[in-house]
Each structure stands twice: as structure tokens, then as C-alpha cells.
Wavefront OBJ file of the C-alpha trace (Angstrom):
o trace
v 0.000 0.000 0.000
v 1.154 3.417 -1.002
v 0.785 6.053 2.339
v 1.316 9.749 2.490
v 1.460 11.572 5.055
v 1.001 15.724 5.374
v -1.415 18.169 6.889
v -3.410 20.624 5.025
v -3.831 24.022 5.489
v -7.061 23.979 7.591
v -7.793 24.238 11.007
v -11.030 22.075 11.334
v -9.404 18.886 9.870
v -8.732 16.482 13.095
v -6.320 13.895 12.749
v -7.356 10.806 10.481
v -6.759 8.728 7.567
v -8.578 6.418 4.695
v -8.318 5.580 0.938
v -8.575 8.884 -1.302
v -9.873 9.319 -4.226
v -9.501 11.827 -7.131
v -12.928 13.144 -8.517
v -14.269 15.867 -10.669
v -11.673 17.720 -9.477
v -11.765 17.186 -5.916
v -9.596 14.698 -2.900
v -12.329 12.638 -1.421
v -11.943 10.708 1.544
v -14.380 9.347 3.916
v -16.083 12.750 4.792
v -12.994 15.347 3.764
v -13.903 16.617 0.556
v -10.760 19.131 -0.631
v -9.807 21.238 -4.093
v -5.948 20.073 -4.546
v -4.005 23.186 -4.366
v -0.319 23.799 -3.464
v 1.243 21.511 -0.815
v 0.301 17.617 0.337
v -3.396 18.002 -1.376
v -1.519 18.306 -4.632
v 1.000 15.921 -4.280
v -2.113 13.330 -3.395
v -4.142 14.325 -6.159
v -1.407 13.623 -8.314
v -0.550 10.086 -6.599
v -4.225 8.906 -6.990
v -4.446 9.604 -10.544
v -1.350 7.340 -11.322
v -2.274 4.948 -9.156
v -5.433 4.752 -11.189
v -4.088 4.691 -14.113
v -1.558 2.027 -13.300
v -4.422 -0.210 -11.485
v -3.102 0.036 -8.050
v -5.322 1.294 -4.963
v -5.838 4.319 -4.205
v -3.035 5.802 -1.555
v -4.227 5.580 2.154
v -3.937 9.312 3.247
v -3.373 10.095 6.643
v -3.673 13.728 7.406
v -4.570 16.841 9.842
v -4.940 20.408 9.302
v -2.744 22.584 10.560
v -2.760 26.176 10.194
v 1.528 27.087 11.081
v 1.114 26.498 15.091
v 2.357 22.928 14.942
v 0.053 21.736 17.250
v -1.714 19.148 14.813
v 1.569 18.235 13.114
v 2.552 17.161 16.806
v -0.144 15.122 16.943
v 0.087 13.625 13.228
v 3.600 12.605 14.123
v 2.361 10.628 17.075
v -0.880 8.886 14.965
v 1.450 7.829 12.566
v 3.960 6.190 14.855
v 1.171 4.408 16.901
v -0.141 3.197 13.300
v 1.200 2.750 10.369
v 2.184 -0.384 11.178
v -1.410 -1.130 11.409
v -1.508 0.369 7.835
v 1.257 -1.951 6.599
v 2.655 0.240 3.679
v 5.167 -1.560 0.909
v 5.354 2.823 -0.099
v 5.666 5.882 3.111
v 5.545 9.585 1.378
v 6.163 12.195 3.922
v 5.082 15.619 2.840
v 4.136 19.095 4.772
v 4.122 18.799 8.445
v 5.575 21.033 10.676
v 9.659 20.379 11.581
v 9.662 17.942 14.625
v 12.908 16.049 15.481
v 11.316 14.094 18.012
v 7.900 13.332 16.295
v 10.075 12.166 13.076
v 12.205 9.916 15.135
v 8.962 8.256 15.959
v 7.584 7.351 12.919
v 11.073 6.091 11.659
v 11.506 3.836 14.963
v 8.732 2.235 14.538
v 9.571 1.697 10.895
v 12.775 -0.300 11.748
v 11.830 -3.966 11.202
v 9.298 -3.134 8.083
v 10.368 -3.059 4.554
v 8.829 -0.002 3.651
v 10.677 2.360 0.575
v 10.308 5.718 2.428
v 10.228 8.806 0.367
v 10.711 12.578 2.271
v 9.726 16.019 0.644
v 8.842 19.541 2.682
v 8.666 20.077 6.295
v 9.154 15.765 6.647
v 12.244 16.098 4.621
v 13.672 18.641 7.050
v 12.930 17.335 10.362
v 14.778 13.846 9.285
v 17.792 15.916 8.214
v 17.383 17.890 11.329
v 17.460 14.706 13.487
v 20.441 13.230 11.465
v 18.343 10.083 10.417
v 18.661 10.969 6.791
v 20.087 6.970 6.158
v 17.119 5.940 7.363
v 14.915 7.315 4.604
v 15.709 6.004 0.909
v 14.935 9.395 -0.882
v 14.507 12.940 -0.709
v 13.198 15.038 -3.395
v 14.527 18.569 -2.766
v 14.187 21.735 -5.282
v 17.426 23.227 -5.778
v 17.274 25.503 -3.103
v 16.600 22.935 -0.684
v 19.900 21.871 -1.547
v 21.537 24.724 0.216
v 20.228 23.398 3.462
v 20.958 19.388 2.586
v 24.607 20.710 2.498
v 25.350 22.755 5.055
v 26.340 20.758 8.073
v 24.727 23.008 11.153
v 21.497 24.211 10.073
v 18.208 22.490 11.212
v 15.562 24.499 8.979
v 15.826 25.970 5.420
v 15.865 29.254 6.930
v 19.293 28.821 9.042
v 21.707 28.444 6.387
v 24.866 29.793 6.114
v 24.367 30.833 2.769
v 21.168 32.183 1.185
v 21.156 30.885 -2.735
v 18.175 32.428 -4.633
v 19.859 31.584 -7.831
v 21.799 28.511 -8.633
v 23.832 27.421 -12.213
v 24.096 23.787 -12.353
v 27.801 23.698 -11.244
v 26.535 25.467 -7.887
v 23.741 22.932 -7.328
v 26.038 19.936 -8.396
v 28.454 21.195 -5.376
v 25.967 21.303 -3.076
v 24.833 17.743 -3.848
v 28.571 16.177 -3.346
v 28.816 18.544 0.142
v 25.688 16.672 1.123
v 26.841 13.181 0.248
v 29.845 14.176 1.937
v 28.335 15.495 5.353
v 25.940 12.038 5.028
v 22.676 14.802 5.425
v 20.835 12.669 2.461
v 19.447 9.176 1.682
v 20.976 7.327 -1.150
v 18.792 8.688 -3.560
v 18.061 12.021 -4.293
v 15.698 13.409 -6.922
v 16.537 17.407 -7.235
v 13.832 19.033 -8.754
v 13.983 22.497 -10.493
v 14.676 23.874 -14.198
v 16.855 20.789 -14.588
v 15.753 17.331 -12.745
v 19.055 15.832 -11.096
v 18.722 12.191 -10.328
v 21.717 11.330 -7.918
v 22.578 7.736 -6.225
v 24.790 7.774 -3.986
v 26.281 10.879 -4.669
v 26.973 10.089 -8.699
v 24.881 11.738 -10.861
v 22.268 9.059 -12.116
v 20.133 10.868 -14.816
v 19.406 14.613 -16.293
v 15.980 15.743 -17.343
v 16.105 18.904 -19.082
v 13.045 18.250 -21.372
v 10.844 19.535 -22.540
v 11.805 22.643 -21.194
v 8.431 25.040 -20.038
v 9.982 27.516 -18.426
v 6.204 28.937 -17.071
v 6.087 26.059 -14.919
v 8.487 27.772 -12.350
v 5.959 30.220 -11.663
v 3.230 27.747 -10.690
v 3.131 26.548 -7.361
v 2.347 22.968 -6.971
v 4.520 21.039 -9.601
v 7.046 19.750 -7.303
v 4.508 18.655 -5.136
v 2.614 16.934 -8.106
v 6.774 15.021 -9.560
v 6.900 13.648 -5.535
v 3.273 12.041 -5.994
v 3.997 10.923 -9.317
v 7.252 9.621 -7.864
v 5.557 7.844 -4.911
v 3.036 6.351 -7.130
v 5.480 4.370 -9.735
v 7.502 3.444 -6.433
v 4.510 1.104 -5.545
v 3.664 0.130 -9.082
v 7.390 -1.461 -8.929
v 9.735 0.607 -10.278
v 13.430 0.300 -9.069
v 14.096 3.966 -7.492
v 16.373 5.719 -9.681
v 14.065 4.193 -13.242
v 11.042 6.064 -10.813
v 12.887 9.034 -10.421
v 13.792 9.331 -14.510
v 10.150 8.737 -15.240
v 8.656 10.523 -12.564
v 10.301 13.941 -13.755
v 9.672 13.269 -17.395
v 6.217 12.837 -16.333
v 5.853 15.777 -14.892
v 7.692 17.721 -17.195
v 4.883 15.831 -20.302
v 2.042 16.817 -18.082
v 3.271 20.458 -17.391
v 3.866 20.579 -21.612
v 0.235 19.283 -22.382
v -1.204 21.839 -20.183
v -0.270 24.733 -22.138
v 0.562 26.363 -19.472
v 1.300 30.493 -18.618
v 2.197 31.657 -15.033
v -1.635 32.100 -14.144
v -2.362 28.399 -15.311
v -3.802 26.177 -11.971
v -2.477 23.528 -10.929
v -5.356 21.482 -11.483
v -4.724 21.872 -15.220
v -1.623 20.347 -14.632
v -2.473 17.479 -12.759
v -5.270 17.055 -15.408
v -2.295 16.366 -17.796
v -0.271 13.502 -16.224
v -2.804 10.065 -17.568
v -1.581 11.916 -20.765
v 1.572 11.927 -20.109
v 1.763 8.328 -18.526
v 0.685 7.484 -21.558
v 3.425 9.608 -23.464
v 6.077 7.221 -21.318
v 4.298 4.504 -22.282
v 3.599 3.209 -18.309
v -0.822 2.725 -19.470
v -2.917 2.509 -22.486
l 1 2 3 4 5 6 7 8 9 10 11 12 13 14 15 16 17 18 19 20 21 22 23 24 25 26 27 28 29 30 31 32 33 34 35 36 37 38 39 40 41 42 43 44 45 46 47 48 49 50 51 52 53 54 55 56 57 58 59 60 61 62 63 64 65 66 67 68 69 70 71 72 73 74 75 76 77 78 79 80 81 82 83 84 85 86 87 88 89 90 91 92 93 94 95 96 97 98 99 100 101 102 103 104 105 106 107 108 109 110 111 112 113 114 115 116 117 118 119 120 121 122 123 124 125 126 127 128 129 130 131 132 133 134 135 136 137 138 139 140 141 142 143 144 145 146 147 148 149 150 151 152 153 154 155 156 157 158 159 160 161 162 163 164 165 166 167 168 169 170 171 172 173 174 175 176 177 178 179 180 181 182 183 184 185 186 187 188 189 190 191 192 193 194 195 196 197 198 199 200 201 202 203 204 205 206 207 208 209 210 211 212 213 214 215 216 217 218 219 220 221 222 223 224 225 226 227 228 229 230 231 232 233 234 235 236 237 238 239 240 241 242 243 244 245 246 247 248 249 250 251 252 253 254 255 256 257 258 259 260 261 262 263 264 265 266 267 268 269 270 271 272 273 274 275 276 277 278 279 280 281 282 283 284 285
């Protein structure tokens, strides 16, 4: 079973989880009924329509709302630990949730003994670098200026690091990846997403993806949150990791192209895009 786990940006969501589904535009699941936007609702959106279109179930979706005071991300951390063992996932896809060193060690401890390919991004991504357990996750999917804070030894949020990079050239981002091999702040796999997709295993560049090239997409929150659902999704259909990653970013990349997209375009047009673009790789009919 494919799990992700993130809050959502509301404060009247209590902690829960069940199957979701993707409908006339809308995440369903049991009574939550949400219009994917930026963040974890995308990134879910975008999971269940691969999942469908692959014939898997639909991704179990456990989830709170949380509004920036950390108080339901506290107690996400804790659900998750007491249960996703319950759950039994083969796929774990940590998204937005608030920082917590302690809450992440949780989770991961009570991971230990289960075979589960676990996939960070967001706020999950930097409380297991935070907490140094970065070997125990298999990838991260950083943007480029994520990178920054993957390398740099002493900082414990994006916002600490010793050097602020708003714009990177790829021999800048390539340095950062071999400092954070180096300082052992990352999993063995690393999907880097931004202009250019960098797929890295253990610290050796494993794949480009340049193309196609839509350079509007920057300017639309929500597609790196859509590539780590997409990512997520071919994980549990099978794929070995670094074959996920390469087709995950084209993927996106297909989706992004079909939608004709300006900087105004939704999301949702986007996500509309990727059974096209599965279809494009040649992963469903």
C-alpha cells in the first residue's frame, strides 16, 4: 500500500486517515472533501491519478490540518507512529508537516523492522535531516534551493543556512549535492527538482531531465509537489528507485507541456495532464 502523510492548510481537519480518491476535481476521503491546491493536497491528487491509471489502490492518506502552530503536526507525528504499522505500507511519502525532530524519530523507529521504501519532501524532509536520520529514509526530493540546506552541516531548517542561494547554475547545485553526500545529510537517492531534474545515487549523478523545457512552470506553485506524488506512485507500481525518479520527472515535465501552461495556469490543469503523459512514457494505455 502506497501512504502519504502531510497536513493541510485547515484548522477544522482532526487527525485521520482512509483511501482517497480523485474526482471531478476534488480529494475525497471518507467525509474530507478538498480542491488540490499547493502543498500535500496536490502531491495526493497527483498520486491517486497514477495509481489509477496504473491499477493500483488508491493511496491511504493520513492527514490533519494545521494552520503554522504545529500543534496538529505534533499530533500527526504521534498517529502515525502508533499506526502505520497497522496500515502496513510496501510505499511511506512524507510531505508538509511542521519540523519535529522528536515526532520524526517516531515514525522512523517504529519503521525499523518493516520493509517499507520511504520517500521525504517539505517540512518531513527537514525534520529527518534535522534529526540526522537521513540513512534511514531512501529518498529525498529537494528543489534546488533545498539543496543549500541538505549541504550545510549546522542548520536544522531551510531558513538557518549559512548561505542564502536564490539563484543557482548547475555547477553550484552539483556542489551542493557532493557537500551533502559528503556530510551524510541525504538518503541514497536524491531526486533534485527544479529547471533541470538531477537524479543522484549515492552521490553520482544518475540521470538529467532537461526536457521539454516550459519555463512557465516555475511560476506555478504545486509542480514539485505533483513530480513527488507521481514519484511515490510508480515506487509502488514497482519501479526500481532511480528508473522512478527518470520517469517521474519526465512525467511531470509531459504533463506540465500538455497543459499549455502560462504563469496564471492552476495547478489542477496540470495534474489534469499527467494520464496523458503516462501514456506519453508509455507506463498505461
Amino acid at each position: 500500500m502506497l501512504v502519504i502523510v502531510g497536513t493541510l492548510p485547515f484548522d477544522n481537519i482532526e487527525v485521520g486517515g482512509g483511501r482517497a480518491t480523485f474526482e471531478g476535481g476534488r480529494i475525497k476521503i471518507g467525509g474530507l472533501d478538498v480542491i488540490p491546491s499547493l502543498g500535500t493536497s496536490a502531491m495526493v491528487a497527483s498520486a491517486c491519478i497514477v495509481c489509477e491509471a496504473l491499477k493500483l489502490g488508491p493511496p491511504y492518506f493520513i492527514t490533519a490540518g494545521d494552520i503554522g502552530d504545529g500543534r496538529r503536526s505534533k499530533e500527526l507525528y504521534q498517529y502515525v507512529a502508533s499506526n502505520i504499522l497497522s496500515v502496513n505500507p510496501s510505499v511511506l511519502a512524507m510531505h508538509y508537516i511542521m519540523p519535529d525532530i522528536k515526532g520524526i524519530r517516531g515514525i522512523l523507529d517504529s519503521l525499523k523492522k518493516k520493509e517499507t521504501t520511504i520517500i521525504a519532501d517539505a517540512g518531513a524532509m527537514y525534520a529527518t535531516k534535522a534529526a540526522g536520520l537521513s540513512k534511514s529514509v531512501d529518498i529525498f526530493t529537494p528543489d534546488a534551493g533545498e539543496m543549500a540546506y541538505l549541504a550545510d552541516p549546522r542548520a536544522t531548517h531551510p531558513a538557518y543556512v549559512q548561505h542564502l542561494l536564490f539563484e543557482l547554475d548547475a555547477s553550484e547545485i552539483l556542489t551542493l549535492i557532493k557537500k551533502a553526500y559528503e556530510y551524510g545529510n541525504v538518503p541514497d537517492v536524491l531526486l533534485v527538482k527544479g529547471p533541470v531534474d538531477y537524479i543522484v545515487k549515492g552521490g553520482e549523478v544518475a540521470g538529467v531531465i532537461d526536457e521539454p523545457s516550459i519555463p512557465a512552470l516555475e511560476a506555478i506553485g504545486g509542480t514539485g509537489d505533483c513530480l513527488t506524488g507521481i514519484l511515490s506512485s510508480l515506487i509502488y507500481a514497482g519501479l526500481e528507485r532511480v528508473d522512478a525518479c527518470i520517469k517521474a520527472a519526465k512525467i511531470n515535465r509531459i504533463a506540465g507541456m500538455l497543459a499549455n501552461p502560462n504563469p496564471s495556469t492552476s495547478i489542477l490543469r496540470i495534474i489534469g495532464k499527467i494520464k496523458d503523459a503516462l501514456r506519453e512514457v508509455r507506463l498505461c494505455v
